[in-house]
Structures are given as C-alpha cells and as structure tokens.
N, C-alpha and C positions, 0 to 999 in steps of 0.2 A: 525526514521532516514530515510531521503530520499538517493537517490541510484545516482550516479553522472552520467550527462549526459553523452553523446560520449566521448572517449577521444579525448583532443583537438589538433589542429593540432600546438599549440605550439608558434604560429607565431599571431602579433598584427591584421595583413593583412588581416588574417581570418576571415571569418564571424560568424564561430563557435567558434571559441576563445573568440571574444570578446564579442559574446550571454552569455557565459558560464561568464565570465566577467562582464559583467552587470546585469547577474540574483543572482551571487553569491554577488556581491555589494547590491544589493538589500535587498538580507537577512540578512548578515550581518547589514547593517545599519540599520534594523528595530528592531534588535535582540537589536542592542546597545540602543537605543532609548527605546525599553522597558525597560531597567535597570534601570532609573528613578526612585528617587522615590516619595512618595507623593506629596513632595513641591517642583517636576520639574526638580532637579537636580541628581546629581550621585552621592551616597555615596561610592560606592563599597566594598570588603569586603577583611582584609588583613587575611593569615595565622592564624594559631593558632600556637603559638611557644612555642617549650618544655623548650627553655631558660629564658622566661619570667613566664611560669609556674610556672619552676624553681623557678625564683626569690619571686616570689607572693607569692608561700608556705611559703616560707623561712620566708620571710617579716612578713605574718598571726602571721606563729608559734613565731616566736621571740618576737612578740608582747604580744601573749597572753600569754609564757611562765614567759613576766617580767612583769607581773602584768594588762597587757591591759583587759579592760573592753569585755570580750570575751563573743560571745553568742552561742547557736549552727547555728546559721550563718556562722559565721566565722570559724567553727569547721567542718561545713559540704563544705566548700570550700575549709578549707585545703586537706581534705579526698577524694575531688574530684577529686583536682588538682594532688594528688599522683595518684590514678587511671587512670589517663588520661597519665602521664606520665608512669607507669608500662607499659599500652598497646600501648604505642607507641615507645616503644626501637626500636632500628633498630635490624637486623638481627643480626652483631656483636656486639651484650650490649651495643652499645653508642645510642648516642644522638647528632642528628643534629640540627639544627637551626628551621627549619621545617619537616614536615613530608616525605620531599622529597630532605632532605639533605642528604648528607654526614654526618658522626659521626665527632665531632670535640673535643677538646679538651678543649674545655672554656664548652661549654654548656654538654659536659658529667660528666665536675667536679660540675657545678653550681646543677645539677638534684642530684648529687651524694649526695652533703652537703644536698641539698632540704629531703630528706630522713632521714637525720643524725640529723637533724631540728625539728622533729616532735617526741613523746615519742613513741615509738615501732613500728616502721614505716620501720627501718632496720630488726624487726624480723618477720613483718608481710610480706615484700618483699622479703625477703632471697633471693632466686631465681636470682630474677630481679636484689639487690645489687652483690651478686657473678659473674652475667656473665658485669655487670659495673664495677667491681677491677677487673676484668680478662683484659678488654680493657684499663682500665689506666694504668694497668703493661705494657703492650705491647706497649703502646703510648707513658707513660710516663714514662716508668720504675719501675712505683710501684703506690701506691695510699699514700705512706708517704707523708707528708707534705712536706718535702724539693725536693722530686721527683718533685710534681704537682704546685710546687714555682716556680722552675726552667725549666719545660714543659712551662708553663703559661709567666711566662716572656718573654722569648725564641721567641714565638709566638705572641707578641707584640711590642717588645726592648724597643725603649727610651718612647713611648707613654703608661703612666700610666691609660689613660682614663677609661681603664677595666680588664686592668692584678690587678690593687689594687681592685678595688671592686670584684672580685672571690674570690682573698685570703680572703679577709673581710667577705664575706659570710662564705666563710670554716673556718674560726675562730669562728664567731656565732653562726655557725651551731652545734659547737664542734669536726668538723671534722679534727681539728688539737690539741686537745689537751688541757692542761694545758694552763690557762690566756698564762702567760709570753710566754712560748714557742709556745703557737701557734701567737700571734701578733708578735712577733720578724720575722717572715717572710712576716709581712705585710711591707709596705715602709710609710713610714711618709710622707701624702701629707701634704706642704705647705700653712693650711686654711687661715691661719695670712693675708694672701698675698690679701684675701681676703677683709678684712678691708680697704684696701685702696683705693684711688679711681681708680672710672674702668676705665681712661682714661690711666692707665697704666699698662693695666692686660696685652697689646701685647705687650711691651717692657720688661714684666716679663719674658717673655718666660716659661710662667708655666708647668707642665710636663703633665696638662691635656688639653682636647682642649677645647673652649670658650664655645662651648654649655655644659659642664659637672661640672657648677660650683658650681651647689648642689652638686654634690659626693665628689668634694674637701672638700667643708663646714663640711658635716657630716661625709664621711669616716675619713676625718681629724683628725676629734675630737674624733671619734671614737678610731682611733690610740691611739691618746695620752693620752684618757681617760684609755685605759686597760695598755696603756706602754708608761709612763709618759717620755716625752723628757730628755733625761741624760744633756744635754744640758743647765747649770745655766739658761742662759741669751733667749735663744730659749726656753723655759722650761714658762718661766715667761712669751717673749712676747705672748706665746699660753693659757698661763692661761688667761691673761689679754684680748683674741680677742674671748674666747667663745661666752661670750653674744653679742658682738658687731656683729660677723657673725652669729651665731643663728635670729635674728634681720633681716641682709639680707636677710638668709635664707627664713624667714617667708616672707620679703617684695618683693622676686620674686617669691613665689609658686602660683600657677595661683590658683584662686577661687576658683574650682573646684577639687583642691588637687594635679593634675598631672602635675610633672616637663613635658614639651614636649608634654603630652600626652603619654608619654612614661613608661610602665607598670618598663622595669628594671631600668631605673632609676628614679623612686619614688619608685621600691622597695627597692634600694639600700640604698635611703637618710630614710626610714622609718626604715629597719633594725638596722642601723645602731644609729638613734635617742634612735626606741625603746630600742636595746642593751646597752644602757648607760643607761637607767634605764625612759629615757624620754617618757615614753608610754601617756602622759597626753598634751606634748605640739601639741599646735597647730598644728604645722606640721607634728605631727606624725599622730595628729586624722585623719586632713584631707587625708594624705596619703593613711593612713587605709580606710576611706570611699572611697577613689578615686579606689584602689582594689577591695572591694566589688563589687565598681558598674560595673567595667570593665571585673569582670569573664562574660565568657560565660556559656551556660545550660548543653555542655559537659564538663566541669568541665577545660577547657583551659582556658590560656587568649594569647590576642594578644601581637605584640612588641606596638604597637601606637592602638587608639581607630576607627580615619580612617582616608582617607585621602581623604579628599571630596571633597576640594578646588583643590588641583591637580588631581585627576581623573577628575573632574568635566572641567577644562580647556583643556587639553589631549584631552576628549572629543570633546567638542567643536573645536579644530583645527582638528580635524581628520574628524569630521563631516560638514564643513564646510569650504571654499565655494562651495561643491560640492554636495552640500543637503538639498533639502527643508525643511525647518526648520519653522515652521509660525511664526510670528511676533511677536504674544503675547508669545509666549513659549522662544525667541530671548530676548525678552525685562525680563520676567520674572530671567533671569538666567545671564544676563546683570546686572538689579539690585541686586539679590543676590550677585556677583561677586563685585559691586562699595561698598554694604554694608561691605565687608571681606576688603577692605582697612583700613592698620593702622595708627590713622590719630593723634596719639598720640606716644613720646616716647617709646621705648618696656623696660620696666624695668628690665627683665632679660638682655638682651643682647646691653639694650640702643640703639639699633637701630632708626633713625631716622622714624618719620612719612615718609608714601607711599610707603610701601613694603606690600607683602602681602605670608602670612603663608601656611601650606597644610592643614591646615583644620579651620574651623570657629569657633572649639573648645577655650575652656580658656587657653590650654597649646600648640597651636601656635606659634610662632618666625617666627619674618619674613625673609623671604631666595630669596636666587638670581631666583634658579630655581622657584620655586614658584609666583614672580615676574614675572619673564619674560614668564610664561606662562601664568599668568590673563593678561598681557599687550596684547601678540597674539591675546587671546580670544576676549577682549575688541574692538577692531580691526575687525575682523571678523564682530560679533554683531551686533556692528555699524559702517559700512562703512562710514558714514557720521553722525562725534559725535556730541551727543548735550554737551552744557558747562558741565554740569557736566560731563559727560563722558572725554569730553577733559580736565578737570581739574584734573579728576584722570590718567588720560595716563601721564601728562604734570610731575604730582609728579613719580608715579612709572619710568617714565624714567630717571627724576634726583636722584631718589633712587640707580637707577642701577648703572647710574654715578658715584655718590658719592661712591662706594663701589668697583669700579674697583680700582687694587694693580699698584703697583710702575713697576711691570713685563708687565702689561697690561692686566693680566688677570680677571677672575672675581673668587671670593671665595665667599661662602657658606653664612655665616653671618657675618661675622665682616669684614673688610679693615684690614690688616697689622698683622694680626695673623699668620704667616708664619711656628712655628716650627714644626709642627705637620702633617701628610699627608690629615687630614681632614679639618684643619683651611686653604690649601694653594689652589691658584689658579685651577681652573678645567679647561680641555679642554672643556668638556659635557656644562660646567657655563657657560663659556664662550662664548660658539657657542651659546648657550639659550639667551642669554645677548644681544649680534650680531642680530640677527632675530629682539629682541623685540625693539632695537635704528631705527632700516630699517623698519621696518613696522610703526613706527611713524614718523618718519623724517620729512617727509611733512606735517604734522600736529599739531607741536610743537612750541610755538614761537619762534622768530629768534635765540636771545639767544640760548635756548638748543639747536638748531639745529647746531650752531656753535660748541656745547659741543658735541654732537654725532659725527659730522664730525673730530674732534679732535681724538677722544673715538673710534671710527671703525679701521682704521689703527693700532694703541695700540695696540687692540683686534690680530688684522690679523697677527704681525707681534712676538705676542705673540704665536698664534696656528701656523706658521711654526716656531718657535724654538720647540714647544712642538712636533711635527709632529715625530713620529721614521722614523728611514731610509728606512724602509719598507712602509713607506707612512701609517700606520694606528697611531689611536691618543688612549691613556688609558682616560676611565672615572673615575668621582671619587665615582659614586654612584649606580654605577650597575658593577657588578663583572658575575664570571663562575666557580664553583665549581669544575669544573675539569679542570683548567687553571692556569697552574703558577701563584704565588702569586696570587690566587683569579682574574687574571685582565679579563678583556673582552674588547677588542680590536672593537668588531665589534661593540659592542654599540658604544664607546666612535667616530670612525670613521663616522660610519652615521652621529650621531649628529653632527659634524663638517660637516661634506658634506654637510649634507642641510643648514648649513647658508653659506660657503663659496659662493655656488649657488648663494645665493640672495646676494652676496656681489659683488660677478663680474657683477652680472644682472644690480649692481647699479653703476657700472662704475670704482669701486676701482683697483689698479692697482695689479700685482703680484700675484695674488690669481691661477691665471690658475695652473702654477708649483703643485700647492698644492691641485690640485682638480684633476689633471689625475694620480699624483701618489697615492692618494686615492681611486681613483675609481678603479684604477688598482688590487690595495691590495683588495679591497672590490670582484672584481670580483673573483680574483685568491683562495680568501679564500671558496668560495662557497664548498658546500658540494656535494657530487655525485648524492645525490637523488634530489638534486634543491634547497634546503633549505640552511639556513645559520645555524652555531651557533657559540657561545662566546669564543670556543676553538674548535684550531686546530682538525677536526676529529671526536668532539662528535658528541652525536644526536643533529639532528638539531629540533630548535622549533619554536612554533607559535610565538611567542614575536619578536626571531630574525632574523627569517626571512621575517617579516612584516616589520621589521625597514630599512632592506638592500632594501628590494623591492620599500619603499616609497623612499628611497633615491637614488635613481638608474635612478625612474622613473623621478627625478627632476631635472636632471643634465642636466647644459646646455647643447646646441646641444649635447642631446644623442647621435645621429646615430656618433658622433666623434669615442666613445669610442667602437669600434666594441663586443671586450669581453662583456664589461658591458653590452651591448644592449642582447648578448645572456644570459649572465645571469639573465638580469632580465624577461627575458620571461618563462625561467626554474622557476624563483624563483614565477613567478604568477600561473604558473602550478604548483608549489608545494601546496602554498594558496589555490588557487579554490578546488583540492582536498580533504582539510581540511575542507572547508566550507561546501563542499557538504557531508561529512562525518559524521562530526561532531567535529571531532579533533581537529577545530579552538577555542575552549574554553577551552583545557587541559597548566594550566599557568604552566610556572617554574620558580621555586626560583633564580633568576637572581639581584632581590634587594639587594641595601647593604643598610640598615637601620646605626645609630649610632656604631660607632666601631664595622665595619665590621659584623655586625648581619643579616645574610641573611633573606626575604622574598618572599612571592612572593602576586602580588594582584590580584582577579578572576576576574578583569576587564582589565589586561593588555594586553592579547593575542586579545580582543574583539575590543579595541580601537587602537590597534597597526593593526589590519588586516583591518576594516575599512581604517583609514589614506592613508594605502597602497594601500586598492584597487580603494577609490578618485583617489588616484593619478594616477598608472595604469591608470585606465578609460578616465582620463583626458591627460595622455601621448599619449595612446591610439586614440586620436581625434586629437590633434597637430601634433603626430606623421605621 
C-alpha cells in the first residue's frame, strides 16, 4: 500500500491538489484497465449470496429427494452450499442478501427451509438452526408457518413476485408441514393467464411482474398440483393450461437452462417442477445443469452469473473520453458490444429487436438501462460511426423509443406494465434513456431525430413530476440498507443530474428549476467526512460518493452553485484519499437485483471512482 501524498490544500486552484488529482486518476484508471479480461473486456464479479445459496440447495435436494438422477456431484454441492451458509450467519442467526448485509427476513426463511430440505442437515447444524428460530421469533414472531406467511407477505403487499416463491420453498422444503396445511398458505398464482397471448399480459395486471413468468408457470402449478383449485370451473381451466404453459415454459428457457441468468429464479421454477414429481422434464434437467454449472469452488452461488455487458459499458463511459484508449482495443470492445445487439424478437419478454441485455449470456432480456448504456458506449467508441455502427445506434434508439410509457417515462422491459413497482417508470431509466436520444441526436436520420425531439420533453417533464419536494429523485435499481424503505436518493438524484446537464447543454427549456434544486439537495445531503451515502448519516462509500462527485463536477456553470462547488472539492479529497489508501476498491451492497435482492459488484466502486475523477480532472481544466 502506498502512503498518500501531502495533504491537499483542498482547492482545484492548487497545484498540489490537482498533482494529487492526476496521479490518483492515473492509477485508478490503470487499475480499471487491468480488470480485462482475456478477450479485452470486463466481466467483473458479483457477490456470493446466501439467498440464492439458499435457493440452489433447496432446488439440488428436491430434485434428488423425488427421484432425480443424483450423483455425488450434486450431493457434494448441496453439502457445500450448507457449509458455506452455516459460516456465514451474521452475528444475530439471520442472514442477509450478501455478506455485508443486513439480516432480513425473506432470505433468513429461504436459508432456514434450505436446511429443512436436505435429510439431517437440521441435526447436523443444531447450533446454527437454533440461533435462526431465535431470529424469526423476534422478526417474525415465531418460525410457524402462519407467523413467517404473514412476516413474508407484510414485506412485500400486493407484489406476489417473491413473497409466493418463499412460502413455495418452505412448503417443499417441509418446513411447513403436512401437504394440505402447509400449501394452504401458499397463494394460487394465476398460470392459466399464461396461455394466452402475451399481448395481454399488461392489461392482465398480473400479481407478478413481467420478468417473473417462469415462477408464475411452475409455482402455479405447483400450487395447484399439491392443492387442487376448489374452484369447479378455475379447477378445470388449470387442469386444461398445464401442458399448454409447461410448452411455454420450455419455449422461453434460454439454452443454457437459466431463466435471467438468474440462480433464484431457475431455482424457484426447478423446485417447484421437480416437487411435482417432474425431475425428468426438460426444464428441470436443464435447470439442474444450469446450477451445477453456476456453483462457485466455495460452495456459493451468485444472484445472476455476471454482468459483463453493463460493467463492460459503465466502463467504457467512465473511461472515456478522457483516456487513452488505443484503437485496436476501442474497435475490439466496439465490436463485441455491436455483436450483443438483439436483432431478433426476445421470446421471453417479446421485446423487439435492438435492445441490448447485461450480459451476452443465453439468459439476457433486453432492458432500457442496458440499452442506453451500449448506446453511450457506442458513441464514445466511435466518434464518427461507420454504417454499421450507425445502424445499430439508429435501432437501439428506436428501441428506447418504442418503450417510453404513456407518463413519459422509461421502464425496465416492457412499455405499459404499470401495476407493480418494478414493471413502472424509473427516474434512474429514464435519465439513462435522456443521455442515450442526446448523445445520438445528430446522427440519426431525420425521422428519429424528429422522434427523440418529441421523446426528450416527455422525458423532462416526467422527471420534474417524479422530482420530491426536496429536490432529490428515488431510483428503481440501486437501494441503502439503512434507508427507509430500502430507497437511495443519492443514486437516483445524480443519475437525473447528469442527464438534465446535457439536456439544458442542448437548449431544452425548464430544466434549470430542477437542476439547482437538485444540486442543492445533493450538496446539503453530503456527509461530514466529505463523502456521500445513500442514507441520511451512514457511512459514506466508494460507490456513492464517486457518483455525487462525477455529477457535481458536470453541472453547468458550476462556480453558480457556490455549496456544490464546495462540496465537490470535499468530496474529491475524500476519493484521492481512498485511492491513495487503498479503500477505493472496498464495494457495498447498494444493488437491488430482481425483487429487491441486494448485491454488490467488485467492479463498482473501481469504475464509479474512475468516471469521477475524469470528470474532476476535466472540471478541473475548464474550471
């Protein structure tokens, strides 16, 4: 560890500041550069999570308990996967999302039932299960079924997406009991609903969200398989739509077995298969193999397998245009990025061609944020595209198009899915959406360009309705573990700040209002030691106070907003000391994965401090 120069004098003006400045950019940007990997890009690595642990055991043993063709493979993974979970309890017997969570109450039930799953797996842990029903007494009032029903509910309301698949496990698991009485606390999703076409899944208002329509299919049937619909008429249309969603089922599981890429939910639909006795179909096999492959060597597994494609662009804007980059490595990572457009329907989510996924995996969906950060990249890359290039900007910007809602905003993957807090409009989308129409504008035929001109006001006039009174914006995909309802203000705010920036840069009107009452909330929220974070008062971290810094440093005529300006010279003395430390690479679980599943990724803090000290350096020299 190197030892941090002088201390600096705090101020841009300095010549010692901004040495300190450019040597700490320096390093940092070589450090990110070497994360690469073989084939030139960035895979980076997410958490290991005890909730998908969870799941995977569960999933194994279920399988192998009803008949799956079991080997000591599979046997040596379940055994692991407890291991790994036993010595990772927190302090107080629960279990967090990550290793650096908070104990929570979905994933200390899921680990709970994980245990109750495996044949003597309760008596070999004793210990470990006793100080876990000590914590679901105290949480949830007891570890009974109807207690950890009504915790679990409670902690999700109207969205079924994952309060049903818990119970579903803890039914499988045996953690509740006799057949009848423990599914009687499961809720009957809707699979039937499935059968019909998906041009009317968003007017169904179904009680899970769009991306979760394996767990409808097979928790579904799962239901109704142990506790047959009382229900004549709904009784029959469910017997009559097994095979016909089974069939779906099979016809959106990507290749490679993983719904999403997503370890809990293909453990969910695997469980669930297998516990009806279907250890033999297709999708269970595959699901089965998709597990195998996705344990890691400590006996974890992750939430998703990685997220290449978005690290990989994150990247690239944070490195860029403020770093030499050579040509060949620009063009290399350019064409990788034009290969990950999807240039075909998406048969899970029927997404149009020209969106582009987080990862170049087979269980990808294409999404706004992921879109509109290959668009930036793309941009960057090539400053002056060749046709192809301009042919894939030209689709991914009428992808984004086509997917802005009726509000003006942008949502995740579908247009018009509204009921649910994960299906609806984002500020965070939204402002990613805004950047990627502005950075093409002038380079898109007339046409679109007329559609973006249209599409940007929408946008604008959607983020001050969304704007609180306090001038900061909620995101929908990065949360604060110690922040009311999960939220994180500070993300959600930068990310709006920096495209309002480029939206007044480009002449739109109204936008000032909403960018000094932002910056003001931005500056005021800082933290005493110079850093920022996601709640009022915690410790502040690498992540977010990278994001405050980059976006502070980008606001028009800075020297306006006097606070901001002082905060963001605090907030680069807080950085440079981390970089000269070391401390710049300690991540925090700040991700909100699929219904609310925290992570964190050990390339966030790397490529979020970068970005920021570009920018600084670059403020720095304008200023």
């Amino acid at each position: 560890m190197t030892s941090a120069p002088a201390a600096p004098a705090h101020h841009f003006s300095d010549s010692s500041f901004s040495s300190r400045l450019l040597a700490a950019r320096e390093r940092a940007v070589a450090a990110l550069l070497a994360e690469r990997n073989a084939a030139g890009h960035w895979t980076g690595e997410l958490s290991s999570s005890a909730l998908s642990t969870a799941t995977a055991v569960c999933a194994l043993a279920v399988w192998c308990r009803n008949g799956g063709q079991a080997t000591a493979e599979h046997w040596r993974l379940i055994e692991g996967g407890l291991r790994w979970l036993a010595a990772r309890a927190n302090a107080d017997g629960g279990w967090g999302d990550t290793d650096r969570s908070f104990s929570n109450i979905s994933t200390t039930t899921l680990v709970w039932a994980a245990f109750g799953a495996v044949p003597g797996a309760t008596t070999q842990y004793a210990a470990v299960m006793e100080r876990a029903e000590t914590w679901l007494a105290r949480r949830a009032g007891g570890h009974a079924p109807e207690s950890l029903a009504a915790a679990i509910a409670a902690r999700y309301g109207k969205d079924r997406t994952f309060s049903v698949p818990i119970l579903t496990m803890c039914a499988l698991a045996g953690r509740f009991g006799a057949s009848d009485r423990a599914w009687r606390l499961v809720r009957q999703l809707p699979f039937e609903l499935a059968a019909l076409p998906h041009q009317l899944y968003g007017a169904l208002r179904l009680p899970v969200v769009s991306y979760a329509l394996p767990a409808l299919i097979a928790i579904g049937q799962a239901r109704h398989h142990f506790r047959p619909t009382r229900n004549p008429l709904a009784g029959w249309l469910r017997d009559r739509a097994r095979r016909r969603t089974r069939e779906i089922l099979g016809a959106i599981q990507p290749s490679n077995g993983g719904f999403l890429e997503a370890t809990p939910l293909t453990s969910f639909v695997t469980m669930s298969l297998a516990g009806m006795g279907l250890v033999e179909h297709p999708v269970t096999r595959r699901g089965v193999e998709f597990l195998v492959r996705s344990a890691r060597a400590d006996g974890s597994w992750p939430i998703d397998t990685h997220l290449a494609t978005w690290v990989t662009t994150l990247s690239v804007n944070a490195l860029l245009p403020g770093t030499e980059l050579p040509e060949a490595d620009r063009r290399h990572i350019l064409d990788w990025l034009l290969r990950q457009q999807h240039d075909v329907e998406h048969p899970y989510t029927h997404a149009p061609p020209g969106g582009w996924a987080w990862t170049p995996l087979p269980g990808g969906v294409p999404d706004a944020d992921d879109t509109a950060g290959a668009l930036l990249a793309l941009r960057v890359l090539s400053p002056r595209p060749d046709t192809e290039t301009a042919r894939a900007a030209a689709a991914g910007i009428t992808w984004l198009l086509d997917l802005q809602n009726r509000d003006g905003g942008t949502p995740t993957f579908c247009r018009g899915w509204g009921a649910l807090p994960f299906d609806r409009s984002g500020p965070d989308l939204t402002a990613h959406a805004l950047r990627a129409w502005l950075a093409w504008r002038e380079a898109v035929p007339a046409e679109l360009k007329r559609r973006v001109a249209k599409a940007v006001p929408r946008a604008v006039r959607y983020l001050a309705k969304t704007q609180r009174a306090d001038g900061a914006w909620l995101p929908l995909w990065f949360g604060h573990q110690e922040s009311s309802d999960d939220e994180n203000p500070l993300y959600g705010t930068t990310r709006v700040l920096a495209a309002l920036a480029g939206v007044e840069s480009a002449g739109t009107s109204g936008v000032r209002p909403l960018i000094e009452r932002a910056a003001g909330w931005l500056a005021g929220w800082q933290n005493a030691d110079g850093g920022w974070s996601g709640a009022r008062g915690a410790r502040s971290s690498v992540e977010e106070t990278a994001l405050a810094v980059e976006t502070l440093a980008a606001l028009p005529e800075a020297a306006v907003f006097l606070p901001a300006r002082a905060a963001l010279e605090r907030g680069v003395t807080w950085l440079l000391e981390r970089v000269w430390d070391g401390r710049w690479r300690e991540a925090s679980p700040i991700g909100f994965y699929f219904a609310r599943l925290w992570y964190y990724e050990r390339l966030y803090p790397m490529i979020f401090t970068v970005a920021a000290l570009n920018r600084a350096a670059n403020h720095r020299r304008s200023g």
